[in-house]
Backbone as JSON Lines, residues from 0, in Angstrom:
{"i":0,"aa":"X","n":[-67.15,30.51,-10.8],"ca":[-65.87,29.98,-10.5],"c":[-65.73,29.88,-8.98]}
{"i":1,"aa":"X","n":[-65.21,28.65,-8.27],"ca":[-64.67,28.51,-6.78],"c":[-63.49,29.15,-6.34]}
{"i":2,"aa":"X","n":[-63.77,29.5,-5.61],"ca":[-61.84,29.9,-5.15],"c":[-61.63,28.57,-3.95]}
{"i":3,"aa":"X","n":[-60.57,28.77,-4.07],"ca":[-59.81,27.75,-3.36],"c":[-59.39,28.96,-1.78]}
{"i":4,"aa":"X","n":[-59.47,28.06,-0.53],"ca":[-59.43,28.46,0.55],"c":[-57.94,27.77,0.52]}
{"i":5,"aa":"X","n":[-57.02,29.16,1.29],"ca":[-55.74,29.19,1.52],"c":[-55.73,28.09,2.96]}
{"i":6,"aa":"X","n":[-55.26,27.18,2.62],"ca":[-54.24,26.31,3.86],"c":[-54.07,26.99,4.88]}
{"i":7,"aa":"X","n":[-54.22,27.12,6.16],"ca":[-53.62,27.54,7.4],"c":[-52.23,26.68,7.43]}
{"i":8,"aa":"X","n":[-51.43,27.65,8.09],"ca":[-49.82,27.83,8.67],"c":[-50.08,26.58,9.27]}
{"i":9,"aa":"X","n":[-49.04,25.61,9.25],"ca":[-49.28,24.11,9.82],"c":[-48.39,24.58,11.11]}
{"i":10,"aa":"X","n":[-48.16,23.94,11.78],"ca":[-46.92,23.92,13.08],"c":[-45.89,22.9,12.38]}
{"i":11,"aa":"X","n":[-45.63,22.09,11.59],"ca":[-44.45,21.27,11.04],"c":[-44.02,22.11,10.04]}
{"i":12,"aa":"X","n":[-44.27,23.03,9.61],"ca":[-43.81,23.81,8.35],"c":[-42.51,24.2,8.52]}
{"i":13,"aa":"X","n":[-41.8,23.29,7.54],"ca":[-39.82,23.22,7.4],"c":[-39.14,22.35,8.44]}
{"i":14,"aa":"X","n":[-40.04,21.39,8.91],"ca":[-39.81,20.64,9.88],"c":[-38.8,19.27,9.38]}
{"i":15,"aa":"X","n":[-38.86,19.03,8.03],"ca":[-38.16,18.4,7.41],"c":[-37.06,18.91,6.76]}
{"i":16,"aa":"X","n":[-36.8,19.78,6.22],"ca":[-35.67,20.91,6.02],"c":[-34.84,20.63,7.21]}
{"i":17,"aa":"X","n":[-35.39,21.58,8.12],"ca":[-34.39,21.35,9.81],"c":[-34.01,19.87,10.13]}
{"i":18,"aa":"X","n":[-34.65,18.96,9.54],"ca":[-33.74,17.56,9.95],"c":[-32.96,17.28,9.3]}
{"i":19,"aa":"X","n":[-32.82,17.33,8.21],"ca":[-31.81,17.37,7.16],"c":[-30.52,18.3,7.13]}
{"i":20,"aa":"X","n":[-31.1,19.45,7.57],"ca":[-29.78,20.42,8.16],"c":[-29.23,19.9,9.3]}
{"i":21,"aa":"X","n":[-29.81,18.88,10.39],"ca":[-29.43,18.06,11.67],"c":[-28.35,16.91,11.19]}
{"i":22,"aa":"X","n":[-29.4,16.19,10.42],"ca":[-28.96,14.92,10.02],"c":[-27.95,14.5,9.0]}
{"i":23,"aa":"X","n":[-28.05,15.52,8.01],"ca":[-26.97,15.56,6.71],"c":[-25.51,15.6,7.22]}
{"i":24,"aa":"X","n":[-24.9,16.75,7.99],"ca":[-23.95,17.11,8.48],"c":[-23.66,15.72,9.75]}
{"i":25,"aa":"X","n":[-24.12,14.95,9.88],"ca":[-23.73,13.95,11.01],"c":[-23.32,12.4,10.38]}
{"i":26,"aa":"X","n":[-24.87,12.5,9.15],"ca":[-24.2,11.07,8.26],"c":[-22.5,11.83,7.47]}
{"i":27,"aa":"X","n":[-22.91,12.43,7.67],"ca":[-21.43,13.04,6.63],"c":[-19.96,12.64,7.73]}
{"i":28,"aa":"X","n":[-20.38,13.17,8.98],"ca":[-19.5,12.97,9.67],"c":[-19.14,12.04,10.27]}
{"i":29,"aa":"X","n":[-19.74,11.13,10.19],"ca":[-19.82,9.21,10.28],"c":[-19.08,8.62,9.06]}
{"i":30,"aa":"X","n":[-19.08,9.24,8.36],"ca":[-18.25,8.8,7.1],"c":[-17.11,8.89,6.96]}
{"i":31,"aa":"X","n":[-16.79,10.16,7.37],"ca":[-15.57,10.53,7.25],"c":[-14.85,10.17,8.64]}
{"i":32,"aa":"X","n":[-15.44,9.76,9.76],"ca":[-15.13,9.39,11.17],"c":[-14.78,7.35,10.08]}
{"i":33,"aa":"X","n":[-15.14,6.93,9.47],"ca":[-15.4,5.3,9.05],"c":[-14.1,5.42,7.53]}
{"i":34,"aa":"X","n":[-14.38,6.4,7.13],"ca":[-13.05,6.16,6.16],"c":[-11.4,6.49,6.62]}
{"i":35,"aa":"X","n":[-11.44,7.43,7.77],"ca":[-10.35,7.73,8.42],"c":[-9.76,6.56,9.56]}
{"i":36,"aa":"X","n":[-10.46,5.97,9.72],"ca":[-10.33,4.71,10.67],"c":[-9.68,3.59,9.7]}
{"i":37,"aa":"X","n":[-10.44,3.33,8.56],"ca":[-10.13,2.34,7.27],"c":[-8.66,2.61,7.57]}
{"i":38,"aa":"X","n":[-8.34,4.26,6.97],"ca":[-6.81,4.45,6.77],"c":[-6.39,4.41,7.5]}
{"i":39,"aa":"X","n":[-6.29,4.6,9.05],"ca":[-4.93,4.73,10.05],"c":[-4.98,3.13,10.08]}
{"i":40,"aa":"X","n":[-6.4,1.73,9.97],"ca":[-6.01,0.52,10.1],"c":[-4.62,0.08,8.7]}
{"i":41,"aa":"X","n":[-5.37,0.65,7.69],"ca":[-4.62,-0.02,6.25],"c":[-3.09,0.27,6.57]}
{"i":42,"aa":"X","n":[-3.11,1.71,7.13],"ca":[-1.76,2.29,7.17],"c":[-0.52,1.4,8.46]}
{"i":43,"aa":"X","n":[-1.78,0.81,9.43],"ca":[-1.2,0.4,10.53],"c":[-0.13,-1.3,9.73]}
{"i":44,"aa":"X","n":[-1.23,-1.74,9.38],"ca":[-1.25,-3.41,8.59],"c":[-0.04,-3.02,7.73]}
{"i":45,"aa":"X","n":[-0.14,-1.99,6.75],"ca":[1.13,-1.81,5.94],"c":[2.6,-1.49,6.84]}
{"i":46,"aa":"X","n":[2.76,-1.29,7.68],"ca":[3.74,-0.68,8.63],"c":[4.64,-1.58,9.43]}
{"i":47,"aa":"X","n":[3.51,-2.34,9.94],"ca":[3.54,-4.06,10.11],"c":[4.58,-5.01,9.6]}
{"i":48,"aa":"X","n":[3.59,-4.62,8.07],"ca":[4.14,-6.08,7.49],"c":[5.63,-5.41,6.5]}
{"i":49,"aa":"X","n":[5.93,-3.6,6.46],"ca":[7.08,-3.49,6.19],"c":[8.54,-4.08,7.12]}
{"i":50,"aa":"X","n":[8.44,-3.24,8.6],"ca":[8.78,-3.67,9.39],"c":[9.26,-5.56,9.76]}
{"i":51,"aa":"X","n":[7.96,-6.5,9.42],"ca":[8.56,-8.04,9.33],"c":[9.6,-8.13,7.98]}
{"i":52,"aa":"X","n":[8.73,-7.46,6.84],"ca":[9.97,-8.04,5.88],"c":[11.5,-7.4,5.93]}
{"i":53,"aa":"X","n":[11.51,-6.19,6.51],"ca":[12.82,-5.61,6.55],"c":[13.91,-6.65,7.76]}
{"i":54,"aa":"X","n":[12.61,-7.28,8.98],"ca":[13.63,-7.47,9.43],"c":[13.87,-9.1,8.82]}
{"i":55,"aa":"X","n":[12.91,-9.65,8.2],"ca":[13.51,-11.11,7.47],"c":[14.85,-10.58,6.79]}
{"i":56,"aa":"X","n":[14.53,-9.82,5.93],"ca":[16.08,-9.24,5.41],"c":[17.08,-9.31,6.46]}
{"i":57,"aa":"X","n":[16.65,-8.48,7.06],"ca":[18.34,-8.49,7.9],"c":[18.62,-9.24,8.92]}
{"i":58,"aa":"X","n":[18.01,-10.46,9.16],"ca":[18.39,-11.8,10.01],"c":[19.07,-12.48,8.71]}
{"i":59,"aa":"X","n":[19.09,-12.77,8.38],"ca":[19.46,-14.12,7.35],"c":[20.99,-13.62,7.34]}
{"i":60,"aa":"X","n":[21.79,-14.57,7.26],"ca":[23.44,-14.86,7.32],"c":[24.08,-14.44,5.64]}
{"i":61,"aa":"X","n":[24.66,-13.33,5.92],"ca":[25.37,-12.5,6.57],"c":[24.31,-11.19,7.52]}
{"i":62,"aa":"X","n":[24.46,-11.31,8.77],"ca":[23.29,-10.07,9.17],"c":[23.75,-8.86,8.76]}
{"i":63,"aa":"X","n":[22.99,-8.05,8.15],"ca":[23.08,-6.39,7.83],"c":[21.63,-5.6,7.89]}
{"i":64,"aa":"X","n":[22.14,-4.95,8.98],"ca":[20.78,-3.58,9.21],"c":[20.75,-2.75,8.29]}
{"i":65,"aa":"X","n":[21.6,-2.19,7.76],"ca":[20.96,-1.54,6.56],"c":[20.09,-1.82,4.9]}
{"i":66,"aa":"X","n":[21.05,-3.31,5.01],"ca":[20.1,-4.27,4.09],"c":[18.35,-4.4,4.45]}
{"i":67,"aa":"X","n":[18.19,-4.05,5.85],"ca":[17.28,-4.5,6.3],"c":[16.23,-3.29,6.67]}
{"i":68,"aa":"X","n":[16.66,-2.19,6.87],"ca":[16.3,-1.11,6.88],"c":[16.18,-0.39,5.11]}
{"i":69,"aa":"X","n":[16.72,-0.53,4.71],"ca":[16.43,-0.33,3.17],"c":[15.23,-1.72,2.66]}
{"i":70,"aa":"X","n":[15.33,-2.55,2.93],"ca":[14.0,-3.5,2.92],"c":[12.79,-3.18,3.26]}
{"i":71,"aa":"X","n":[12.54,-2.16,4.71],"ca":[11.29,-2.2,4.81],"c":[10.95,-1.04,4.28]}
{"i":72,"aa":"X","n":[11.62,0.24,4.03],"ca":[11.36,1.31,3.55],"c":[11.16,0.92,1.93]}
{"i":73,"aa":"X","n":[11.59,0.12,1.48],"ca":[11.24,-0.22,0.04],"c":[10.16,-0.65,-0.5]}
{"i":74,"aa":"X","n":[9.72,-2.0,0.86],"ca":[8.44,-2.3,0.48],"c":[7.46,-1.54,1.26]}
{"i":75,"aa":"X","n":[7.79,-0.53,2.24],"ca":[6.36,0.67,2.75],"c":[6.56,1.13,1.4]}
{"i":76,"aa":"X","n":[7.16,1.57,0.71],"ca":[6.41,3.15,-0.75],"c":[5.8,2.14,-1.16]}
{"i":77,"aa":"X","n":[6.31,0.67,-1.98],"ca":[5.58,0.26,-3.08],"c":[4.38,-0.75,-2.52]}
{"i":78,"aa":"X","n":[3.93,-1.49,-1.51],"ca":[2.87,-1.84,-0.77],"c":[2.01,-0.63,-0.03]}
{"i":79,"aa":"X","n":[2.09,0.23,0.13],"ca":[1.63,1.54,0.76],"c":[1.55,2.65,0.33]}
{"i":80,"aa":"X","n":[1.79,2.36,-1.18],"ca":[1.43,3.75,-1.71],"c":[0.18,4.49,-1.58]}
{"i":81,"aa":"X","n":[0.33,5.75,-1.13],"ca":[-0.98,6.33,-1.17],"c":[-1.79,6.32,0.16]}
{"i":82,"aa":"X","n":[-1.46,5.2,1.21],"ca":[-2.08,5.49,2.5],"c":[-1.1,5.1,3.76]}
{"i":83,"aa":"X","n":[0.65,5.25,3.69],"ca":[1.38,5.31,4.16],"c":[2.21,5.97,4.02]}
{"i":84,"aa":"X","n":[2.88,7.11,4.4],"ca":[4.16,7.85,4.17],"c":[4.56,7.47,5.04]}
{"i":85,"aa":"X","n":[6.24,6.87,4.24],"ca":[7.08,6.69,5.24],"c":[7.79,7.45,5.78]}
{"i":86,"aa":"X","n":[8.06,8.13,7.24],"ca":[8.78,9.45,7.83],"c":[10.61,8.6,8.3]}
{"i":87,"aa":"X","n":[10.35,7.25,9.01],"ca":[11.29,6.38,9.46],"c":[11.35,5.08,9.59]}
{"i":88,"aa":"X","n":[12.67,4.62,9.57],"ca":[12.69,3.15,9.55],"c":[13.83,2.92,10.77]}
{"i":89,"aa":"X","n":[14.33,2.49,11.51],"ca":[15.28,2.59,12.9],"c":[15.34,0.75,12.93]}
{"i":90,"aa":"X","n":[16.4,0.69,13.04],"ca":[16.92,-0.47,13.45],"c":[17.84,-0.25,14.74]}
{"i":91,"aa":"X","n":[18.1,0.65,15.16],"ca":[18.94,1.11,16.53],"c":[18.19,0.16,17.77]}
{"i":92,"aa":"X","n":[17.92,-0.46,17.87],"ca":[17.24,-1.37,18.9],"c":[17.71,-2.91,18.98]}
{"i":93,"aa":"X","n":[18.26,-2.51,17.8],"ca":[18.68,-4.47,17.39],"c":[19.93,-4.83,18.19]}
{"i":94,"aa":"X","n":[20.46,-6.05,18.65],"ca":[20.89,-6.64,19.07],"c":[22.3,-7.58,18.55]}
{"i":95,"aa":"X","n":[23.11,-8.02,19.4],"ca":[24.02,-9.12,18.15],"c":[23.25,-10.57,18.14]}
{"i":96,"aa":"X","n":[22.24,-11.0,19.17],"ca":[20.96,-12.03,18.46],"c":[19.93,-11.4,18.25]}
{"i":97,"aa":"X","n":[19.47,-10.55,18.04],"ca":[18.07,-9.98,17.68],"c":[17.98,-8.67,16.8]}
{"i":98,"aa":"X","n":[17.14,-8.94,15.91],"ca":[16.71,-7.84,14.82],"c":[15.72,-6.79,15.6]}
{"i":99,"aa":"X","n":[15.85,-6.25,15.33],"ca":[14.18,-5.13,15.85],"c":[14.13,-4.11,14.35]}
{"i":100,"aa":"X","n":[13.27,-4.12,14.12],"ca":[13.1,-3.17,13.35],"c":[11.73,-1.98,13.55]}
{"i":101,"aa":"X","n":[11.76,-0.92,13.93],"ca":[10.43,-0.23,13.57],"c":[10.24,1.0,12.22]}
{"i":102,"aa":"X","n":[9.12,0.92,11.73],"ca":[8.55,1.76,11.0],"c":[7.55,2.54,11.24]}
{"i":103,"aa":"X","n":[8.01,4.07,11.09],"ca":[6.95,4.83,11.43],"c":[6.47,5.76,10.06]}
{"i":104,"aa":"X","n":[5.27,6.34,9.8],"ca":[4.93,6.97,9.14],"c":[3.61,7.59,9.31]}
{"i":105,"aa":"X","n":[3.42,8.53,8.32],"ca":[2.3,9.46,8.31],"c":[1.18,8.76,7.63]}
{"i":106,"aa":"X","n":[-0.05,8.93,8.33],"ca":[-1.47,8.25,7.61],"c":[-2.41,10.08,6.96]}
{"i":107,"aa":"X","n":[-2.58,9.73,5.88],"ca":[-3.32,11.15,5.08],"c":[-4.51,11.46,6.01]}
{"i":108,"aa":"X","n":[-4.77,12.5,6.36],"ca":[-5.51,12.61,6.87],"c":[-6.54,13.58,6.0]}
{"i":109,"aa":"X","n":[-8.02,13.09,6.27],"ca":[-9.05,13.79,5.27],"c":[-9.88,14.97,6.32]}
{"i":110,"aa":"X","n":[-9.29,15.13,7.49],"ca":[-9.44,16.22,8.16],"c":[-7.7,17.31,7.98]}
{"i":111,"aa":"X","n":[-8.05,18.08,7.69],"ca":[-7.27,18.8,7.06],"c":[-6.51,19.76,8.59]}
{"i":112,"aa":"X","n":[-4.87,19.17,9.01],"ca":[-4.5,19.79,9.92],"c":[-4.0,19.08,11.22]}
{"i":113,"aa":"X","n":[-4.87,17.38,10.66],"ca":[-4.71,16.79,11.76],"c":[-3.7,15.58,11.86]}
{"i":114,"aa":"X","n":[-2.64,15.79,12.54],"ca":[-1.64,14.49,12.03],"c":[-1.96,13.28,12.77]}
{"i":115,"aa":"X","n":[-2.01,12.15,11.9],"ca":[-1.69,11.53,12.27],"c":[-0.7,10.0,12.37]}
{"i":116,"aa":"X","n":[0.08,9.53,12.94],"ca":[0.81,9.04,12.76],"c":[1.0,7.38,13.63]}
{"i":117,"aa":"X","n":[1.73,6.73,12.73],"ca":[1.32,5.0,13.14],"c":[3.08,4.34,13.51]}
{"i":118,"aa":"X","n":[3.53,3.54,14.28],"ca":[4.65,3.2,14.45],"c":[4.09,1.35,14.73]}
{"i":119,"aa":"X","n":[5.14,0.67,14.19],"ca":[5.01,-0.91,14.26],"c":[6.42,-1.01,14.25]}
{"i":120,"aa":"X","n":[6.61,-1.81,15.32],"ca":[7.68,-3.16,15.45],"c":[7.63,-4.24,15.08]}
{"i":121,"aa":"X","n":[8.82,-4.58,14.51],"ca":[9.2,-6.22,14.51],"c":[10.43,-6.56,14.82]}
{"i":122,"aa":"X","n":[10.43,-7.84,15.48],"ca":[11.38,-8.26,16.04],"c":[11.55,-9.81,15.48]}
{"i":123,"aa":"X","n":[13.06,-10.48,15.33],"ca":[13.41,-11.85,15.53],"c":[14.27,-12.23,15.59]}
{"i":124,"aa":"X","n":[14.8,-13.15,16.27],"ca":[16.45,-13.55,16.34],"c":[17.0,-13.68,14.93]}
{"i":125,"aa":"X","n":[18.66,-13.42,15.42],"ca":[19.57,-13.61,14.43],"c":[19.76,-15.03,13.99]}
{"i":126,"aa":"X","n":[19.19,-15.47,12.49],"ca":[19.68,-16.96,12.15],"c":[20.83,-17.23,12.05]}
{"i":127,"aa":"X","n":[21.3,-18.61,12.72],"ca":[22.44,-18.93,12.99],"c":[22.59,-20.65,12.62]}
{"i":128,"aa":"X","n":[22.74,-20.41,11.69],"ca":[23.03,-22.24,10.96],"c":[24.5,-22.67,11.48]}
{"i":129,"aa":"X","n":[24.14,-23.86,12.02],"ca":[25.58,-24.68,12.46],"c":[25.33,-26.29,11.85]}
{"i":130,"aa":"X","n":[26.58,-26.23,11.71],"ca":[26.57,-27.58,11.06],"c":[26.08,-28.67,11.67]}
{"i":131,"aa":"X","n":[25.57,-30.07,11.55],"ca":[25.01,-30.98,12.51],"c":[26.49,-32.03,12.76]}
């Protein structure tokens, strides 16, 4: 019977292990650096486009800010569910020709601790139909 001669100790031995303990923890953290970005954009776009429709609401004749402020907070929960909390809606900026409206809210954060938070304006004059 042969015996088999034991392998000498290489110098790479676990050399692939240790990259993976390098490398694992970094793709991981590229990920979560690429899905947290997704959300503060989605959250930004939703904030946005609450903010325009609240203030279409409250330009149109008869003008009312609270019509209009209850507009955008209505459509942030149900367009933004899930990657917008709404904290505020402020129309205190508006004008007797101009709407302003901003919306601010909380974006979830998948780092645990870390707030963060998104504010959008919109603005447009008060419509004013006159007869020709």
């Amino acid at each position: 019977m042969m015996r088999r001669r034991a392998r000498p100790a290489r110098a790479d031995a676990g050399a692939l292990i240790l990259s993976y303990v390098i490398i694992v923890p970094v793709f991981l953290l590229a990920l979560m650096v690429i899905t947290q970005a997704a959300m503060w954009f989605l959250a930004r776009s939703a904030a946005l486009a609450a903010a325009r429709q609240g203030v279409d609401a409250a330009r149109v004749e008869p003008v009312s800010l609270p019509a209009g402020t209850r507009e955008a907070r209505l459509f942030a929960r149900q367009a933004a569910h899930g990657y917008l909390q709404v904290t505020g809606v402020d129309s205190s900026a508006s004008t007797a020709t101009t709407i302003v409206i901003s919306v601010t809210g909380r974006v979830p954060s998948i780092v645990l601790g870390l707030p963060i938070t998104v504010t959008q304006v919109a603005e447009a004059p008060v419509e004013r139909f006159t007869a020709p």
